[in-house]
N, C-alpha and C positions, 0 to 999 in steps of 0.2 A: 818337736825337739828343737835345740838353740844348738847354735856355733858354741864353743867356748874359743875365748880372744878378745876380739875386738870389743869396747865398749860404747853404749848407743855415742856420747858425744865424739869419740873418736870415728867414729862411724859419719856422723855429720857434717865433723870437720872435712875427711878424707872423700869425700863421695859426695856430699851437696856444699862444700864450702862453706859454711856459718859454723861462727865460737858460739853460737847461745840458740837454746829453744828458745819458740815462740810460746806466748802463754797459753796452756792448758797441752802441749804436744807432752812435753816430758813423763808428766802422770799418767798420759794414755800408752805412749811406749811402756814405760815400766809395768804397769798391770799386761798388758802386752807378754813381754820378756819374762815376766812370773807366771805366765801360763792360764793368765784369766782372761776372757771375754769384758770389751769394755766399749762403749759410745762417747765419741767425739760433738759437741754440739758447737761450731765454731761459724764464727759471720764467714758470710761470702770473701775468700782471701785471705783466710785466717791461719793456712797451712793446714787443713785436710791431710790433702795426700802424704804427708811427709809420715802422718801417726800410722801409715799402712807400708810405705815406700820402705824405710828405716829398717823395722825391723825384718822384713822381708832379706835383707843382706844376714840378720842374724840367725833364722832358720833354716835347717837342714831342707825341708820339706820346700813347696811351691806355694804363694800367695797369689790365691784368686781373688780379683777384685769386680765384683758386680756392680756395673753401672750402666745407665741408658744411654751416656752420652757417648756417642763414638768421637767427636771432636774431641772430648776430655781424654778419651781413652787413646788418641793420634800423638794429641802432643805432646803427653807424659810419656807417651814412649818414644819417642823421638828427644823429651831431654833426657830418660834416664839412660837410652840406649850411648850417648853423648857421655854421660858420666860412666860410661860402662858396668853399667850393671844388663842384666838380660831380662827385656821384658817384651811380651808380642801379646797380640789380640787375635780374637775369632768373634769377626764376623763376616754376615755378606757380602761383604766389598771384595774379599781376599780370589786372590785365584788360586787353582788348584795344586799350583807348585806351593804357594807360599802356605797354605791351609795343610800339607804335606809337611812341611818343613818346622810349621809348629809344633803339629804333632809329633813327628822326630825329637824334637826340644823338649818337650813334657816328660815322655817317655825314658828318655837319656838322664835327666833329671837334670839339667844346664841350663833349664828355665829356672826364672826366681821369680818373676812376674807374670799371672795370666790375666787380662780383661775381657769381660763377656759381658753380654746384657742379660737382665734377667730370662728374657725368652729362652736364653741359649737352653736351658736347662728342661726346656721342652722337646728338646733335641735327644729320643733316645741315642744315636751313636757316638754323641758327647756324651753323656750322660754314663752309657757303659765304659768308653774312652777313660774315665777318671778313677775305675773302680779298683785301680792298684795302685792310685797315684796318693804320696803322701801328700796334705793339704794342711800344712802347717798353720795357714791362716785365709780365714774365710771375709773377705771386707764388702762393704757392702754400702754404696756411695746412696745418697739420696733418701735415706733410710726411712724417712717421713713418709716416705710410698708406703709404710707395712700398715699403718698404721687406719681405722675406719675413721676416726676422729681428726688427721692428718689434712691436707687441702688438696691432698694428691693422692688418694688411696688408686693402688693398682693392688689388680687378683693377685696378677705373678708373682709379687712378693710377698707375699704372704705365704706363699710356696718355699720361700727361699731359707728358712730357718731346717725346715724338715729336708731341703736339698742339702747343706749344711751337714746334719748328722747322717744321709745318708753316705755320703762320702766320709764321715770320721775326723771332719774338720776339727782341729787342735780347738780351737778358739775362734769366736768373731767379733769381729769389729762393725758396728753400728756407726754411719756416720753421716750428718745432717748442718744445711746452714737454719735450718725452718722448723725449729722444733717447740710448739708451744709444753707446759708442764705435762698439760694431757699428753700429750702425743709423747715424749721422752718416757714416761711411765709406760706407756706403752709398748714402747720401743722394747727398754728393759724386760718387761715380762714374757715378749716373744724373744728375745733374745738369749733369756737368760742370763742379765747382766746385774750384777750387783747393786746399789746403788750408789757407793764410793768409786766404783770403776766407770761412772758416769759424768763427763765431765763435761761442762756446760760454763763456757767463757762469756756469756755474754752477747747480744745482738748490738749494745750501740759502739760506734766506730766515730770518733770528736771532728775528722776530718769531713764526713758528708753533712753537706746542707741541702737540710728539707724542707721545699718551696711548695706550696700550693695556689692557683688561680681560679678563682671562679670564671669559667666563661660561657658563651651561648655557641652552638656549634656552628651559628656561621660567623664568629669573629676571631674562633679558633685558629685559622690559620695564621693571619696577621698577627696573630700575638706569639703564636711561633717564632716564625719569620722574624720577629722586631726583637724577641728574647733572642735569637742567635746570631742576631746583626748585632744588637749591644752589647752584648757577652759573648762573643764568640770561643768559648769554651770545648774544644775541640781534641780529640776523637768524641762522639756522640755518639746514640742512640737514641732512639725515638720509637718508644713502643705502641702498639696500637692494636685494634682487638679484629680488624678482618683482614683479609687477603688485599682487595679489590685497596684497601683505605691506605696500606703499603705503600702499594703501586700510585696511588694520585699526592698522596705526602711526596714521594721520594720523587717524582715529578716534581711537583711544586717547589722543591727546596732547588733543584736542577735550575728548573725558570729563574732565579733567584742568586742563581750564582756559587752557589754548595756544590761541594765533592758527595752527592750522595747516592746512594741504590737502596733499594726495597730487597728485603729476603721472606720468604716464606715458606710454610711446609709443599706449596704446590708448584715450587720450582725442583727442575732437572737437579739429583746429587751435586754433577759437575759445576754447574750452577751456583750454589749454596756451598759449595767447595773453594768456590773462586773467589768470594764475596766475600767469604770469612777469611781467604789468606789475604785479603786487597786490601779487608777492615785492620788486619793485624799489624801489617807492613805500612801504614800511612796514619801518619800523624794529622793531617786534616780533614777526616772524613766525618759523613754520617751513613750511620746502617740503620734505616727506617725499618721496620720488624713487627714481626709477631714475637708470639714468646717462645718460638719453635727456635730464636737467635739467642747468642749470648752464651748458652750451657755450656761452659767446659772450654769456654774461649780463655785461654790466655793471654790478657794485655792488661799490663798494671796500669798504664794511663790512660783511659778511660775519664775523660774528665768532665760531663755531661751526660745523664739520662733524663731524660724527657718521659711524663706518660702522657701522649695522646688521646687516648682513650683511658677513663676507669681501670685500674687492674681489677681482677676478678677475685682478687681477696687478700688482705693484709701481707697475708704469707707470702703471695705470689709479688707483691709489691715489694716487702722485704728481703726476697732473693734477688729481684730484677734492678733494686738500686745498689745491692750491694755488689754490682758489678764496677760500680765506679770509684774511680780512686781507690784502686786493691795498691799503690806505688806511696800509700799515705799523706800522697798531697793531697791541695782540699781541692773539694768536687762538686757539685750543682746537681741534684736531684728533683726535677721540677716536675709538679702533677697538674697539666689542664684540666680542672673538675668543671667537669658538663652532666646534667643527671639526665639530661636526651640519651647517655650512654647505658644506663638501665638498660633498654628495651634489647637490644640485640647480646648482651648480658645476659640476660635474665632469660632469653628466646634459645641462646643456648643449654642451661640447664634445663629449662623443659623439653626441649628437642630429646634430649639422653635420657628420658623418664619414658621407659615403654607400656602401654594402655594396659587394662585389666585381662584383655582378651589377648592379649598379643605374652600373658605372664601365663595365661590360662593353657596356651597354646602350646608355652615352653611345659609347663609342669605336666600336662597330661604325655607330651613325646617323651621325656627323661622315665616316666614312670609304667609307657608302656614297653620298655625295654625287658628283656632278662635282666635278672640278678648281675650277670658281669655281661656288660656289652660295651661293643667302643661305637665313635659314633664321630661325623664331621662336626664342628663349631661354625665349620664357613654354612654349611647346608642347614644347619637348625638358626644358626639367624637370618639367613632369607626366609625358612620356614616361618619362622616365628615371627619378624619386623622389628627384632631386637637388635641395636647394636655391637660388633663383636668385645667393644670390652666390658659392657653392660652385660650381657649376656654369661660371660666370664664371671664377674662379679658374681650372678646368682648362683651359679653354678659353686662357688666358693660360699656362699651363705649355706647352700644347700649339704657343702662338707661340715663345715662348721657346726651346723647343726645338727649332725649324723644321720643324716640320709647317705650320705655316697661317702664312698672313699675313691677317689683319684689316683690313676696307677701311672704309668710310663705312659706321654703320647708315645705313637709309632707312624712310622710313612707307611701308608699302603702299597704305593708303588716301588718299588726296587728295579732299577734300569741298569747293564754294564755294556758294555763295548771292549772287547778285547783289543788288547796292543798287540798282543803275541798272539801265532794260532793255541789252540786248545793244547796240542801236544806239546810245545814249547813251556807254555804253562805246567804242566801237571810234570814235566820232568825236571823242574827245578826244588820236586817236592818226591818223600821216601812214604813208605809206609801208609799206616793208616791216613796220616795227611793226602796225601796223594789218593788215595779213593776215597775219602770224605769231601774235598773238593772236585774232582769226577763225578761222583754221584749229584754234588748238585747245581753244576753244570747243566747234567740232564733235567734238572727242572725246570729249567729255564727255558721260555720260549721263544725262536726265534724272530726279531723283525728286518728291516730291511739293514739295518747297520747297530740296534740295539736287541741285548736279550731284556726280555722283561722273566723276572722271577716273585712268584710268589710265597713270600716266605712262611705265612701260615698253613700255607698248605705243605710246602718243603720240608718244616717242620716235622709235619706228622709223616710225609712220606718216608723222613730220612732218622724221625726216631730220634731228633737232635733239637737242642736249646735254638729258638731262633738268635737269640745273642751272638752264639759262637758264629752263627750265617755271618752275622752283621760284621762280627769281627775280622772271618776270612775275607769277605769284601773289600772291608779298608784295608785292611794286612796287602793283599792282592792290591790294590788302586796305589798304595804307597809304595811297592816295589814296583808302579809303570808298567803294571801287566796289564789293568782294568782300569780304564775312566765309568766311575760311578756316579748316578743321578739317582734324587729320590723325591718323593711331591705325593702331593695328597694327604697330610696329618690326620691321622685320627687320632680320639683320645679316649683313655681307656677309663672306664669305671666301674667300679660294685656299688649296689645295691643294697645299704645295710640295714636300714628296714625304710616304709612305707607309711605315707600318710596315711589316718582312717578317710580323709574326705579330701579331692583333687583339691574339691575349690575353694577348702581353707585354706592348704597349706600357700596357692595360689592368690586369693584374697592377703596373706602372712605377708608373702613375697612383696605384693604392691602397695603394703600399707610403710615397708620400709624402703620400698623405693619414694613414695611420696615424702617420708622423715627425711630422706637424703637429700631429695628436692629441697626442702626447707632449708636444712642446715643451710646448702650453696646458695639459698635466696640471704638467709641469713649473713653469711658472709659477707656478702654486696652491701646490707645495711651498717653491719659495721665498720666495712670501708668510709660510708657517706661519713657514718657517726663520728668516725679518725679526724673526717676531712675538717668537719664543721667542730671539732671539739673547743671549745674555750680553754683551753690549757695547753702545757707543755705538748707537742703531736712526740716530738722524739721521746719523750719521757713516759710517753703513754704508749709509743711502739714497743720500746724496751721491754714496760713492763706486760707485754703481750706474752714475750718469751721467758719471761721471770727473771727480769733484772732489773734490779729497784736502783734509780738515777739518785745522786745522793740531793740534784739541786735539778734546774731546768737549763736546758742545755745552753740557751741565749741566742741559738742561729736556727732556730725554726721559720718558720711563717709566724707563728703563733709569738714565738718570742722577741720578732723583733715588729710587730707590731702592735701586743697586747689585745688584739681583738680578733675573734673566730670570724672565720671564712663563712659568707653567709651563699647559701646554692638558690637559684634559680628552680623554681618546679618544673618537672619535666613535661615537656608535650604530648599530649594524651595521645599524637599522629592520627590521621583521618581514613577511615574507610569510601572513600568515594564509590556515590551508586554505581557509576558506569561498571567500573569493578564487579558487580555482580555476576553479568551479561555472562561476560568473558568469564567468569569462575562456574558459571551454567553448563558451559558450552565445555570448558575443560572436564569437567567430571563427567561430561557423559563422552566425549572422548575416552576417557580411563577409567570405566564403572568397575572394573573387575580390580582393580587399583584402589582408587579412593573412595574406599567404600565406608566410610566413618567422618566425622567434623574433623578430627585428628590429623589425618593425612591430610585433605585440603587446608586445614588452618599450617600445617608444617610444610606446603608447598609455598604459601603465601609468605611464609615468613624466612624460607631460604634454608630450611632446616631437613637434612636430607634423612633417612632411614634404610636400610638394605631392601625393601620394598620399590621405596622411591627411586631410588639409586639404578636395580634392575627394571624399573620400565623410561629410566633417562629422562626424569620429568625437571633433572636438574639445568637440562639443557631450553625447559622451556621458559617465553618470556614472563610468564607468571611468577616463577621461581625466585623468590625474593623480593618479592613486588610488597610488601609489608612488613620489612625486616626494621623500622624504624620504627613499626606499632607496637605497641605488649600481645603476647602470644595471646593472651588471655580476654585482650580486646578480641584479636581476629577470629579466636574462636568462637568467642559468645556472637560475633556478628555472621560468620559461616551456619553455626544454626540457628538463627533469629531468620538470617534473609534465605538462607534454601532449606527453608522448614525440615529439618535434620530431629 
């Protein structure tokens, strides 16, 4: 349902201060406000948030907005909370007061804005938590994740259209910087979106300039160094493809005289917390990075992105410059092209491709379950040597193709601690309440300062929905009678019918994870093809996402110097004999481990597996000792030289 009153621009005016939409906001509010489901496709900076923000003020109901990034999800709440409107988050960071206090706000109905990450929704007591909650509007950031043909497919979301109607969501919003034609089609049909209520602005932005350099990776740095000495174009970023290469850039640039730091996924929260408020607050920096940086950062001057390394696919390239100059002054987008950069590229998609036996392993455990069993994810990819969101994935192929249906995860464990003794508790409550919550007290067993409760057994003892359990829980922990813990996810499935033969359906499984393999080698090659193309590059980005340049833009690489970027062949990297010895001696240290070329070629090359990971081989010095090679070199040379 809508407010009647206010109209969306007066709403603009009064609550974000702007007389005028940006282009393509207005047609997406409108289908919005008329009650249809519609997708936003707008560059990096383009006003997103505003087509979800907006009308959120004109619904009676509560707007959830699903996205990964918790920075995105911090600082829009912090400026809407500023504009006064009400919006909060749930996730893992919150404490128990403030996770309380949301909950109180959803319920009262005084929330207008929720952010969650996709997982949340794995979360049975959120999950029940929303099941009376009107949801006016369902949004849904990033939305190129739903998609298989996308450069970012995740499982979860693909879950996220059916979470959607199971709560009775009025309408969703679809929204993306990175949407080739495929993938917006896509989008649409999981969505449910018309395709007039799809609006799609455009990916080119006249203020970035797109630079490209051929270099060899050790003159790399110097040309760094000398492009931010002569153009000191300043706040920066500098992206790069490992951890370790961060950390010796953002050194280097230090030696040198730079305000800079390294960030990455393997630093502390607080850490990556500080960095990001240090980047936002200083106009002279650089944040040397992976691409775990940047997401959902707000700073419109941004006037420098560098890529260090290769991106790992147009897409990811076209999100990652389009962090710069969002303030529409012009900006410097420069790409060091080295095709040395292949190898630890290309070493990563074959790492996430799990072997024939290791698929073999997954389909015969799923199928020697019951009809309805639930089961760990964490436990069947150690089982298996699958990675967890790999693992995910098939498991979602496996829906898709009607094998399972996928029900509520649930926590195995259920843990309380009373605030108050039991009698104090049970007298704040009449009636049946009152010996419904008694009775399942008593099921609960005691430990030295926590009860641990089993609710599927409670259940059946008590003749009750475990739901309602879960509900007097929270109900109890939000009145400060009970602090509640829960851990150990299981997830729940059926059984809707059965392969005739394990090891086709298994054979099925690795023959599209091998196609998937492909595509992301693909990707890479089209990268190279962007780099080296003989033409317009911005003209040919553009038309990536289907928008035809009426001319060539003039401030390429390409256009202002008429001739393609020509790359250097990549270094095939060397297996040294000595190498042998030492890969001898390791495997038979960990036979019960590396018992395939596979493992050994994924130790050599730094590429870890929940196998590898549980015997800490990450810690040895072998481990990455060939991360410069092609996988494909090291493996043909692990069974060549240890006759495998």
């Amino acid at each position: 349902m809508t407010q009647s009153g206010a109209r969306p621009k007066e709403l603009l005016v009064k609550f974000f201060g702007h007389s005028e939409f940006r282009g393509g906001q207005q047609p997406v509010i409108d289908a919005l406000l008329s009650g249809h489901s519609a997708a936003a496709v707008f560059p990096t900076g383009g006003g997103k948030s505003l087509c979800y923000q907006l009308p959120a003020l004109a619904f009676d109901g509560l707007t959830l907005v699903v996205s990964p990034l918790i920075a995105l999800m911090k600082d829009q709440i912090d400026a809407l909370t500023k504009r006064g409107i009400k919006a909060s988050r749930l996730d893992s960071s919150l404490s128990l007061d403030e996770y309380r206090q949301v909950m109180d706000d959803i319920r009262s109905g005084s929330l207008q804005l929720l952010y969650v990450a996709p997982e949340r929704f794995n979360n049975e007591r959120f999950r029940t938590s929303l099941e009376d909650i009107e949801i006016s509007l369902f949004a849904v950031d990033e939305a190129h994740c739903i998609s298989e043909w996308g450069h970012n497919f995740r499982p979860d979301y693909l879950k996220l259209v059916e979470f959607a109607r199971a709560c009775n969501a009025r309408r969703l919003l679809a929204l993306t910087a990175t949407a080739t034609t495929k993938v917006l089609q896509d989008i649409c049909t999981q969505f449910g979106i018309k395709p007039e209520h799809a609006i799609n602005t455009g990916f080119y932005r006249a203020n970035l300039n797109l630079r490209a350099s051929a270099v060899t990776a050790s003159e790399r740095d110097d040309v760094l160094v000398q492009h931010l000495q002569s153009q000191p174009s300043l706040p920066a970023i500098v992206y790069v493809t490992l951890q370790k290469t961060a950390e010796q850039v953002a050194a280097l640039l230090k030696s040198q005289g730079f305000q800079a730091r390294h960030y990455h996924a393997g630093l502390k929260p607080a850490e990556r917390t500080a960095i990001q408020d240090w980047f936002i607050e200083s106009d002279d920096c650089i944040v040397v990075a992976t691409i775990a940086f940047g997401m959902g950062i707000d700073k419109s001057n941004i006037r420098s992105v560098y890529h260090y390394n290769l991106p790992k696919s147009l897409e990811n390239y076209s999100q990652e410059i389009g962090r710069a100059g969002r303030d529409g002054e012009s900006a410097q987008c420069h790409l060091l092209a080295c095709s040395d950069d292949l190898n630890p590229l290309e070493n990563f998609i074959y790492g996430d491709t799990p072997t024939r036996e290791a698929v073999g392993i997954f389909v015969d455990e799923i199928f020697r379950q019951s009809d309805d069993f639930d089961i760990s994810l964490y436990d069947l990819s150690n089982r298996s040597d699958i990675r967890p969101l790999v693992l995910r994935t098939l498991l979602t192929r496996l829906e898709l193709q009607g094998y399972l249906r996928g029900g509520t995860p649930f926590y195995a464990n259920y843990q309380f601690k009373p605030l108050q003794s039991s009698q104090q508790i049970l007298e704040r409550f009449d009636g049946e309440r009152r010996e419904f919550i008694g009775n399942m007290f008593r099921q609960a067993v005691k430990g030295r300062l926590w009860y641990q409760i089993d609710l599927e057994q409670a259940a059946i003892a008590l003749n009750a929905p475990r739901e309602r359990m879960i509900r007097a829980l929270d109900y109890l922990a939000e009145l400060t009678l009970l602090e509640v813990k829960v851990a150990g996810v299981r997830n729940r499935y059926k059984i809707l019918k059965r392969p005739d033969r394990l090891s086709d359906l298994a054979t099925e499984l690795s023959d599209d994870n091998s196609r998937r393999e492909e595509s992301e080698i693909q990707r890479l090659r089209e990268t190279l093809d962007w780099i080296t193309l003989d033409a317009c590059q911005t003209s040919a980005l553009a038309g990536r996402f289907g928008q035809a340049l009426a001319s060539n833009c003039g401030h390429c690489s390409w256009c202002e110097t008429g001739a393609a970027i020509a790359l250097a062949d990549r270094l095939p990297g060397e297996l040294k004999p000595a190498l042998w010895q030492q890969v001898t001696d390791l495997r038979a240290e960990h036979a019960t481990v590396l018992t395939s070329p596979v493992e050994v070629a994924r130790v050599l090359c730094g590429l870890s597996s929940p196998k590898l990971t549980k015997a800490k081989l990450q810690r040895n010095a072998l481990f990455g000792r060939c991360e410069s090679v092609g996988y494909e070199v090291v493996l043909k040379g692990v069974q060549k030289e240890l006759s495998w």
